[in-house]
N, C-alpha and C positions, 0 to 999 in steps of 0.2 A: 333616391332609391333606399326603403329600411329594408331591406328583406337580400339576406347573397343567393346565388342563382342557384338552383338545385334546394333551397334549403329544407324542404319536405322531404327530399332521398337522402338529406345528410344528417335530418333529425333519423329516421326512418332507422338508418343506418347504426345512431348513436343508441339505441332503444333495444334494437337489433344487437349490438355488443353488450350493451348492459346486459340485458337477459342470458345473453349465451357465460355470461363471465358468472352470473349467479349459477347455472348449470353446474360449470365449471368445480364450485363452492360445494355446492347441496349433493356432488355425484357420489363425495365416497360414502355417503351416509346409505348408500345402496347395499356398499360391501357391509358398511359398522354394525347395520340396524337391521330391524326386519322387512324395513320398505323396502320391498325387493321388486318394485313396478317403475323399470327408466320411463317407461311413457307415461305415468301418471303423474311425476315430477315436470317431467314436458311440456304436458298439456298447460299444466297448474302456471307454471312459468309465461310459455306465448301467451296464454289469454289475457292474464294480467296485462303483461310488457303492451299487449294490444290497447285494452281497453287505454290505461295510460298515455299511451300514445296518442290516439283518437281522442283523448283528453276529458274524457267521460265523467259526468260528475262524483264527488266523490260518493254518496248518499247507493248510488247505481256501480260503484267498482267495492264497495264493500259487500251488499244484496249477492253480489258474484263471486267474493272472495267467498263468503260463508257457503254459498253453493257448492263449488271445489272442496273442500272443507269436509262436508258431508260427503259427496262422491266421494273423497279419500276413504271415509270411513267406510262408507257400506262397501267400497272394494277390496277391501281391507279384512273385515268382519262381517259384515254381513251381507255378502253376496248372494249367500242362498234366499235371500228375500226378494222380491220384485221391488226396484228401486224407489218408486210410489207410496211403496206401502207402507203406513204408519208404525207396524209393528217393531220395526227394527229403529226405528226415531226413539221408542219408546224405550226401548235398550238400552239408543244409549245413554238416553238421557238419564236413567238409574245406575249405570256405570258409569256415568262421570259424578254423579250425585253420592254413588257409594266409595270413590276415589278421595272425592274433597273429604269425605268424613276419614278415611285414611289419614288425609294431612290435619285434620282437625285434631285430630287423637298424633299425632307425633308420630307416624308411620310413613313416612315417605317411599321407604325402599318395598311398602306391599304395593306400592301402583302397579296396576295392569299395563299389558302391550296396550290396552285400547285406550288408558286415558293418556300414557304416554305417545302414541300418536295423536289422538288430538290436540296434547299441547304442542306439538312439533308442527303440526301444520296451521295451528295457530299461531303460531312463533311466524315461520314461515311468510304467513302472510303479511303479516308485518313490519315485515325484512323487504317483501316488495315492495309496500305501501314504504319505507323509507328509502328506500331505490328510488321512487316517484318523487320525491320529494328534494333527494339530490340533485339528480336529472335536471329537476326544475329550476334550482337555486344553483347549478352550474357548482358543487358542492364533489368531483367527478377524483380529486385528490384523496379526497378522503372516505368514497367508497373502495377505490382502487386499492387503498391501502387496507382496508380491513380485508379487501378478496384477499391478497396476500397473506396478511397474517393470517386467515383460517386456512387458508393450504398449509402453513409453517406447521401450525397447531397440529392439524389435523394428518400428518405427516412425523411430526416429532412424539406426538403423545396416544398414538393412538398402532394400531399393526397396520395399518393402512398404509400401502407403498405408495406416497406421492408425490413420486421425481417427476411423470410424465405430466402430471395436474400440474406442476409446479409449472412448467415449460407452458403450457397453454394458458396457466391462468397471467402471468409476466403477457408472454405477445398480445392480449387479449387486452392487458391493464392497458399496455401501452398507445397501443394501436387505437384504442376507445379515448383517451386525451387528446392521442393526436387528432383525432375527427372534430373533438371536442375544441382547439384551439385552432382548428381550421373555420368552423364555424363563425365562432369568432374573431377572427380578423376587424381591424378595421377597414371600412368600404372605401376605396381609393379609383378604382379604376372601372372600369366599362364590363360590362358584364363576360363580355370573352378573357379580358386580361383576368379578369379576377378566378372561372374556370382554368383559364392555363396554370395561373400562378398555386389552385389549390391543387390541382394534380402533381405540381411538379412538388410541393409539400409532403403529399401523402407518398410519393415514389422517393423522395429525402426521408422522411420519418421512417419506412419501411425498408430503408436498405441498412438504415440508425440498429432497428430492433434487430434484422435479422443477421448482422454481425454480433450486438451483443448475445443472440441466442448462442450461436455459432460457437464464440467465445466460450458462453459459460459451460458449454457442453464438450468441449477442447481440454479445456484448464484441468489440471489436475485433483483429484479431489481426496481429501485425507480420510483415513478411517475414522469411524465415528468414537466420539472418546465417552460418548452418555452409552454407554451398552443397554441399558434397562429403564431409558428415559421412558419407554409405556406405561411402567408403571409407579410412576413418579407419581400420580397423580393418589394413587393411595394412600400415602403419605400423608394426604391433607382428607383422607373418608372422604375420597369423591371415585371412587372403586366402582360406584354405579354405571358411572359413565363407560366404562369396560365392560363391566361383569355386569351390570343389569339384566335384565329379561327384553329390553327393548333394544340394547345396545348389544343384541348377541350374534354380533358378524353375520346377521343372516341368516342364523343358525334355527331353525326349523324342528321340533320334535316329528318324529316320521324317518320309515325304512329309506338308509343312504347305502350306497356301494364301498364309499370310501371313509375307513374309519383309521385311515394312519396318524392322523391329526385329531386327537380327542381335548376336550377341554372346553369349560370356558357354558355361560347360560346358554338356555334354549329357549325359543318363543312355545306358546301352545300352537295347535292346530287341529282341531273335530271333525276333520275331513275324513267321510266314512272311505274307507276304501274295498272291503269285502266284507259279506255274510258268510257265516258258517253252521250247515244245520250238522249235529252231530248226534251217535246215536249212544255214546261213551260218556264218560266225565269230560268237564271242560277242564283243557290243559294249553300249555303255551304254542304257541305256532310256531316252528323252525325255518329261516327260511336260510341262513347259514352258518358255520362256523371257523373259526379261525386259529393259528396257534403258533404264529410268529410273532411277539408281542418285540415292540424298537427300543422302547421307552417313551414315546410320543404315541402310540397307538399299534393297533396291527395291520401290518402291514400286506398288501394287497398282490400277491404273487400273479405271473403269465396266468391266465387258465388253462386247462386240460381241459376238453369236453371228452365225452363217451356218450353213443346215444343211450336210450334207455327206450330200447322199444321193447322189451321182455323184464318180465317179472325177475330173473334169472342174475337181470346187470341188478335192477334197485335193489336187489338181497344182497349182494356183495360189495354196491359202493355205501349205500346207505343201512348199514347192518349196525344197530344202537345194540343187541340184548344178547345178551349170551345164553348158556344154557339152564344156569341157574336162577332166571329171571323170569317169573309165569308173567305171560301176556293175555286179554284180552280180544279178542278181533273186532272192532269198530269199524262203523262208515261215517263219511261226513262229504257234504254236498257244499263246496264253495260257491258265492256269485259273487263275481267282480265288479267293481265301478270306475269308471272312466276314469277316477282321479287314482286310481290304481296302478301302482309301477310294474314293469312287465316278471312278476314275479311268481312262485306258486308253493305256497307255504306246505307244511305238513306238521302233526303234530303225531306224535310216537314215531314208531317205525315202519315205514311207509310197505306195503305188499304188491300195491297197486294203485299207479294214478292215471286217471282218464282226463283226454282233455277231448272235447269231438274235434275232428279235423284237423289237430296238431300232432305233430310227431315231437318228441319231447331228448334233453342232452341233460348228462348230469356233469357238474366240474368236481373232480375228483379229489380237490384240496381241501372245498368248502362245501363239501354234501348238495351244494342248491341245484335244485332242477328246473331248468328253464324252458321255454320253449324254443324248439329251432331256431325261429327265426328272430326269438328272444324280444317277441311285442305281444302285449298285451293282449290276455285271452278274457271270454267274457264266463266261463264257469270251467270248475275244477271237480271232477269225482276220483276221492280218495278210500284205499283200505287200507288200516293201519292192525298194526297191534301196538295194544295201549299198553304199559308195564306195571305190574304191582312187584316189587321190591322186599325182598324177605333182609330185616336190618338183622337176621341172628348170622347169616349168611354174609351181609356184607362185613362184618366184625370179625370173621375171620380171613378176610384178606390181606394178603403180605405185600411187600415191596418186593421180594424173590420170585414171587408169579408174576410177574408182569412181564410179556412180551418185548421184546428187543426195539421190534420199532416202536411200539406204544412211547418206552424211555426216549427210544433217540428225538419223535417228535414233540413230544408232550411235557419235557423237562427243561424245553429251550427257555433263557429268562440273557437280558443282556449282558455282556460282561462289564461292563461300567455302570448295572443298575446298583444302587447306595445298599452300603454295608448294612444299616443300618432297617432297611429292610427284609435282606436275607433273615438279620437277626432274629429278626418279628417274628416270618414264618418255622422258623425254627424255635422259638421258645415258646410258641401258642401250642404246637402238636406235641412236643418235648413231654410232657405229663399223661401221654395217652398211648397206649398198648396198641392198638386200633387203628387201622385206616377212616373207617368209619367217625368215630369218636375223634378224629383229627380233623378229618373235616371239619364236623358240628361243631369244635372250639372253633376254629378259625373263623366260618358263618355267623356264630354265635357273637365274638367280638367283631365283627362288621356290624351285627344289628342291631349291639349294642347303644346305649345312652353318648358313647365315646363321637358319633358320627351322626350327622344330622341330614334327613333327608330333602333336597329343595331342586328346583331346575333353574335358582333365580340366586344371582350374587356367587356366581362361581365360580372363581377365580384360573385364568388359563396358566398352567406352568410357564414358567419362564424362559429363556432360549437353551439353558443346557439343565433344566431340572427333567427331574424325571414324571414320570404322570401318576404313578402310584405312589411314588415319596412324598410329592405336593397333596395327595389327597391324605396320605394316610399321618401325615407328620405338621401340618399346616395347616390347610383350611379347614379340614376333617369336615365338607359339607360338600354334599354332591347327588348326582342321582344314578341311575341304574348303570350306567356305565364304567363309574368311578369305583362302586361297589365291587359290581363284578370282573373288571380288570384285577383291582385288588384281592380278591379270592384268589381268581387262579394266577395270579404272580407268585402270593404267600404259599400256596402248596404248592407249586411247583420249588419254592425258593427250600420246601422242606421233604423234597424229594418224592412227590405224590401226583402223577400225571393226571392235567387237567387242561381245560381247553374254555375260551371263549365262545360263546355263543349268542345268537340276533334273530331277533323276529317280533314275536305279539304274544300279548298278554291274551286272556280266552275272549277278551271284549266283553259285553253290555249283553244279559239276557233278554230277549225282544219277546219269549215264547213258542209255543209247539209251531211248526209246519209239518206239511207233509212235502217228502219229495218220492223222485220216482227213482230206484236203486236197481239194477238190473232185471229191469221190468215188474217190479213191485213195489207198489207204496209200502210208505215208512213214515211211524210218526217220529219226526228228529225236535232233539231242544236247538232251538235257532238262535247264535251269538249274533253282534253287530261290532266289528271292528274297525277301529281308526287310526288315524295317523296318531293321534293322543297314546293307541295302545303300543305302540313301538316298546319295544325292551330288550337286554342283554342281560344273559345270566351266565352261569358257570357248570361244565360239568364237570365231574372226575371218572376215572376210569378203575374199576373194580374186577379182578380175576374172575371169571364165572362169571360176572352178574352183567359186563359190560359198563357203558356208559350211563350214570346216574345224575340226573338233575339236581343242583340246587339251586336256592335263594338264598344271597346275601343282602339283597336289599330292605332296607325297613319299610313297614305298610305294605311290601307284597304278600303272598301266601305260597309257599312253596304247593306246586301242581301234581308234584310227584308222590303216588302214593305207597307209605311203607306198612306193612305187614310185618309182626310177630309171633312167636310162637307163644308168649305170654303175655300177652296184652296189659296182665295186669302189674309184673315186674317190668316191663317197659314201657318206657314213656314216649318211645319214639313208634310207636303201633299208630295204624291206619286211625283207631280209635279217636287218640288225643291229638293228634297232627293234620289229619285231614278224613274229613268226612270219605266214604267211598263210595257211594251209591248215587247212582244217577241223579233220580230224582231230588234227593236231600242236596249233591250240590246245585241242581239246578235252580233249585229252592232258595239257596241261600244266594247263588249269588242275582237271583231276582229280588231280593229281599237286602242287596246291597252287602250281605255279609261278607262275602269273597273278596279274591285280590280285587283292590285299585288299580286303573291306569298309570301311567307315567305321571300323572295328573289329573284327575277332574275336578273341573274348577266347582260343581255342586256344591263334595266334599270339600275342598280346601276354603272354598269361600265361608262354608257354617265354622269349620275352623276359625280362620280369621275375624267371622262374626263374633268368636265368644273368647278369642284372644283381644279381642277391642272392647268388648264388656269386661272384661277383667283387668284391661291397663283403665277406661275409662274410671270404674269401679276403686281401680286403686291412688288415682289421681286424686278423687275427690274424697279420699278416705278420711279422719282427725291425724295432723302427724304429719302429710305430708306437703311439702313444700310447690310453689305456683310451679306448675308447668309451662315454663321461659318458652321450651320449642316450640308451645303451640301457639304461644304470645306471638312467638317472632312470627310466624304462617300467616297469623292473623295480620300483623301489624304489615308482612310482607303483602298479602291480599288487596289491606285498605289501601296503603300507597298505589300499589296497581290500580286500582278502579280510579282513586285520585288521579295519579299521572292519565288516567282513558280520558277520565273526563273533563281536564285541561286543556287535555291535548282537541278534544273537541268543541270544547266551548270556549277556543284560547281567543277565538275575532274580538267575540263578548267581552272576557275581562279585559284586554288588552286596549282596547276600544275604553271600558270607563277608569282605567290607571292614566291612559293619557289626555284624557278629557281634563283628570283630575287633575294631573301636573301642569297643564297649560291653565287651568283656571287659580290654583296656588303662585304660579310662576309672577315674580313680584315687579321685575322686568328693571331690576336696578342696576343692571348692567348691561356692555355689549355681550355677556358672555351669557347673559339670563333672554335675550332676544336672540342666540342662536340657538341655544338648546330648545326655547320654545316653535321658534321655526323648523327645526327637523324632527320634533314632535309631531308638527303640521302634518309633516310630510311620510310620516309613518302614519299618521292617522287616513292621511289620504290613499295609503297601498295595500292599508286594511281594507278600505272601503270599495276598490276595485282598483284605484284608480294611480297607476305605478308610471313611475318618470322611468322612459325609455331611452337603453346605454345609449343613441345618438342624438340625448334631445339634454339641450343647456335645460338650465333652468330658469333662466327666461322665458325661452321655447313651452317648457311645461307649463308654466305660470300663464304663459296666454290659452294656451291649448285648454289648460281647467278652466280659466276666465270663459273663453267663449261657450264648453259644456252647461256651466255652471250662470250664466249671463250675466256675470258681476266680474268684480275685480280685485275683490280684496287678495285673492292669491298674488298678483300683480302687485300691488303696493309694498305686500309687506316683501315679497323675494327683491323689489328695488332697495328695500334697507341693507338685507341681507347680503345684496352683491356689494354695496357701501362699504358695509363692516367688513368683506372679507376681501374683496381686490383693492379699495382704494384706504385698507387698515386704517378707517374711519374709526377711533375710539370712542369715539363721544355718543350717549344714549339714542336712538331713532328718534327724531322729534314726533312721536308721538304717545301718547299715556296709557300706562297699562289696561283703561279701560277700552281704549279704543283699538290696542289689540285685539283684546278678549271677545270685542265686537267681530272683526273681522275675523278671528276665529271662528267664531261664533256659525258665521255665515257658510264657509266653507264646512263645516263637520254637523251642519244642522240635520241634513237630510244623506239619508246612504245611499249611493248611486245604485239601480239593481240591475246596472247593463252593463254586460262583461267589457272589460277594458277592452279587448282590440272593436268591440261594435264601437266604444265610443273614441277610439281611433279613427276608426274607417268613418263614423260621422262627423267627425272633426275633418277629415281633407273632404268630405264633398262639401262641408262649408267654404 
């Protein structure tokens, strides 16, 4: 009997745990990164673990890996294509083309999310492909043990909580040996005993694990003494692995609910979510605000709803403009898309919003107006009044006009936020007479050369730092969040009520539509907004004038428009600050001149373009010294393809190294005829043809004799068993050439039928 009973349900089974224990490994990278798809991890996983299984050749389990591979990608990036179709092939193959040239120039950290997934599911695949190859080689120790250590890892250095992974990936290690070493067994007894005997194994090893689980989760366990082991890893500029753009906890640009926990990179996403046709200037979308800042973020209070069926509540809850602030009256016609969160933006101050069929609730903390039933509508009809801003007006407001609750709400800041930033906002307004002119210092060093603006390498505060002190005293590099958290801390920290605020930038001009406005066409300038245009900015709150917009973020454009009484003595007139005329801005920002999104990678890639012409340019200037990092890339490259192609043509050389040794082997010893005998015999398990765990070696010796219709396997393993059981010292009586013959015969011809056919035509012999 070679074969224990059950052994297809007990391989089955062992194939079956591998895979689930790689799950296991690869799950927290769901929370780390952007791969935010468990089924696409899943699938990528079975199919593999299958094909392996079913023992597919390798030439057909690679054809398949690289298929996975690609589905990754286009689900990933480019979904909106038809999976077929070439064009998105062509992407990416220019984005991974434009990536390598990144590492060729010494830029590693501008990689994209998308070439950074593909080397991850590259990696990936060849993590199973050596899954495959342990499994095979019964190698089951020393996968177990590396499951382990990336849980420890991924657990110890990373925010990733994996006590519960830790717990499943142990029962999983162990439970998969034991299948492992039940399999194994030596065959002793009758096919029922050897069933009884593995059951009662498998109900002994599982009663083994589920005390020690028992146990370790019993035991008492000490407080951790590394408080800041996450970011150990900095230490050594491996900070990517945290603060990447592909390592950013999942983190998403696009309208979120919950902003108590700020920090840390953000992937892109061009996920249209509404049009806006307007018939005003384009200005930012509001969709809430906030003004309880922790120190980690703002924090997310009960709601209060109020419906909002009459014009009457939206003037009272949503009331931006006071008396001394001229408005315009504008319309703008919203459509929504499906990938739309149930939300309903507004840009000025709202007079009137239509939704057909919806009855509409405002929350009274954070201005946003939702629908009833608070799901997704498919258009929005808004009247707004749009603000022009007189700055001779706002320069004369005080700190003594300001209303009681304005203070009590709007000057909140924490009381263990760092001295050191009170300080700040108090010595930037300290030189200015002016509410106004305190502001614009403050904005002004925000957008400053002092802070850099990026969504990529952004470091998260640490467990008791604060989120405005790490951006403003530390990394000093961040994006619309960091900025504008920072505004209104610093005025508030200098007595100047201010509030945060969330929504969209004006989006992407598409051009004119016409819509229908209470029963009349209207030509409107048509925006297109995405989850890319997501933004947070800052207002302050002005006596008479109300609440006024700013920008402190750098490459935006403040939307707000200010008016003077002397255009030409002031610099801060509609004139020099912002264009105000419909058409001119619609002009410009068709013309790309306007704010930027959060990102668009257009712009940032011609950037990057001509930041790589300029280090390229300066690399190879007279003067400057070899660029090592990109030696190393290179050199790191060649060896890769090296090790691929080793590792694929390893039968080959391996096959003419040991040809070679048995033909140099000079055979002057017993110890020069063993080494060349298990030469033999490596040469023979290249070739297909492998001595099985219950076969002596005599047993193989005839078994190749009869494949092979000769004998020379036969002769020389009778020297062999000489030398090594009857510790015969003395040389084989036979002469090195007449080894080399008998080698000769054996390694002449490659067998091309898989070992177990020429098993199974060995016993019908």
């Amino acid at each position: 009997m070679n074969e224990r009973p059950f052994s297809r349900v007990i391989t089955a089974i062992i194939y079956a745990l591998a895979g689930f224990l790689l799950w296991l490994c690869a799950r927290p990278l769901i929370e780390l990164t952007i791969l935010n798809s468990q089924s696409l991890l899943v699938i990528f996983i079975v199919v593999m673990i299958l094909m392996f299984y079913l023992r597919m050749p390798n030439w057909l389990c690679a054809i398949v890996c690289g298929m996975l591979v690609l589905h990754a990608m286009h689900h990933y990036f480019f979904y909106t294509y038809p999976i077929l179709s070439a064009d998105w092939l062509i992407q990416l193959g220019e984005g991974i083309s434009q990536n390598i040239e990144y590492l060729w120039h010494g830029q590693p950290t501008e990689e994209s999310d998308l070439f950074s997934a593909f080397l991850f599911f590259l990696l990936f695949g060849l993590i199973l492909f050596a899954i495959r190859y342990w499994l095979q080689k019964g190698r089951l120790v020393l996968f177990t043990s590396l499951a382990v250590l990336s849980g420890v890892l991924m657990d110890t250095f990373t925010v990733y909580d994996g006590s519960k992974t830790m717990i499943g990936i142990v029962v999983c290690a162990l439970l998969l040996l034991s299948m492992w070493k039940w399999k194994n067994f030596p065959l002793k007894n009758t096919e029922k005993k050897e069933l009884k005997s593995g059951f009662s194994w498998i109900a002994a090893t599982s009663s083994i694990i589920a005390v020690i689980v028992v146990l370790a989760l019993l035991m008492p366990k000490p407080e951790s003494r590394w408080a800041a082991s996450s970011d150990y890893l900095s230490g050594f500029g491996l900070s990517l692995f945290q603060n990447g753009p592909f390592f950013s906890g999942n983190q998403r640009i696009g309208y979120d609910d919950d902003d108590s926990r700020l920090g840390g990179s953000i992937g892109m996403d061009q996920t249209p979510l509404f049009t806006a046709a307007i018939s005003g200037n384009p200005g930012y979308w509001r969709v809430a605000h906030k003004d309880h800042y922790t120190g980690r973020g703002w924090s997310n209070n009960e709601p209060f709803y109020l419906p909002a069926s009459a014009a009457k509540t939206l003037a009272s809850n949503l009331s931006l403009y006071e008396d001394q602030t001229k408005t315009n009256k504008q319309t703008a016609v919203l459509h929504f898309s499906k990938a739309s969160p149930a939300i309903l933006p507004y840009s000025g101050e709202p007079m009137q919003i239509t939704v057909p069929g919806k009855q509409l609730k405002i929350e009274q903390t954070t201005g946003q107006v939702l629908p009833i039933d608070e799901k997704r509508v498919s258009s929005e009809q808004l009247a707004y009044a749009e603000p022009v801003y007189q700055t001779s007006i706002l320069r004369k407001a005080t700190s003594e006009s300001d209303p009681e609750i304005i203070r009590e709400h709007y000057l909140q800041v924490p009381q263990d936020l760092p001295d050191r930033v009170r300080a700040l906002g108090q010595r930037l307004t300290a030189g200015h007479t002016n509410r106004y002119d305190q502001v614009k210092a403050v904005v002004n060093y925000l957008r400053s050369s002092r802070f850099r603006y990026s969504t990529e390498q952004i470091p998260r505060p640490s467990q008791n730092q604060d989120y405005v002190d790490q951006f403003l005293f530390d990394s000093k590099v961040g994006y619309c969040d960091n900025f504008s958290t920072s505004m209104v801390v610093l005025l508030r920290s200098a007595g100047i009520p201010a509030r945060w605020v969330k929504g969209f930038t004006s989006g992407e001009f598409q051009g004119q539509v016409q819509e229908k406005v209470n029963g009349k066409n209207m030509d409107l300038n048509q925006y297109q907004i995405t989850n890319a245009d997501a933004h947070s900015w800052g207002e302050v709150y002005f006596p008479g004038s109300g609440w006024v917009t700013f920008e402190p973020t750098p490459s935006f454009s403040d939307p707000s428009q200010f008016a003077s009484a002397s255009t030409n003595n002031d610099s801060e007139g509609s004139s020099s600050e912002q264009p105000s005329g419909s058409s001119e801005r619609a002009q410009s920002q068709q013309d790309g001149a306007a704010q930027q999104p959060e990102k668009q990678p257009a712009d940032h890639s011609a950037n990057k373009d001509s930041d790589q012409k300029k280090n390229a340019s300066a690399n190879n200037s007279p003067g400057v010294g070899m660029n090592w990092f990109r030696i190393g890339w290179i050199a790191l490259i060649v060896l890769l393809i090296g090790a691929l192609a080793a590792l694929v043509t390893r039968k080959k050389w391996l096959r003419a190294i040991y040809r070679w040794k048995i033909k140099k082997n000079p055979l002057h010893s017993t110890q020069d005829f063993r080494n060349g005998y298990r030469l033999l015999l490596r040469m023979l398990e290249l070739n297909g043809v492998k001595r099985l765990d219950t076969e002596t070696l005599r047993e193989f010796a005839t078994r190749v004799c009869h494949q092979n219709n000769g004998n020379a396997l036969l002769l020389l393993t009778e020297c062999y068993e000489r030398i090594i059981y009857m510790n015969d010292n003395r040389i084989p009586s036979m002469s090195a050439e007449r080894f080399h013959t008998l080698a000769d015969q054996l390694i002449a011809d490659e067998p091309n039928a898989h070992p177990q056919e020429r098993l199974n035509k060995h016993k019908e012999k």
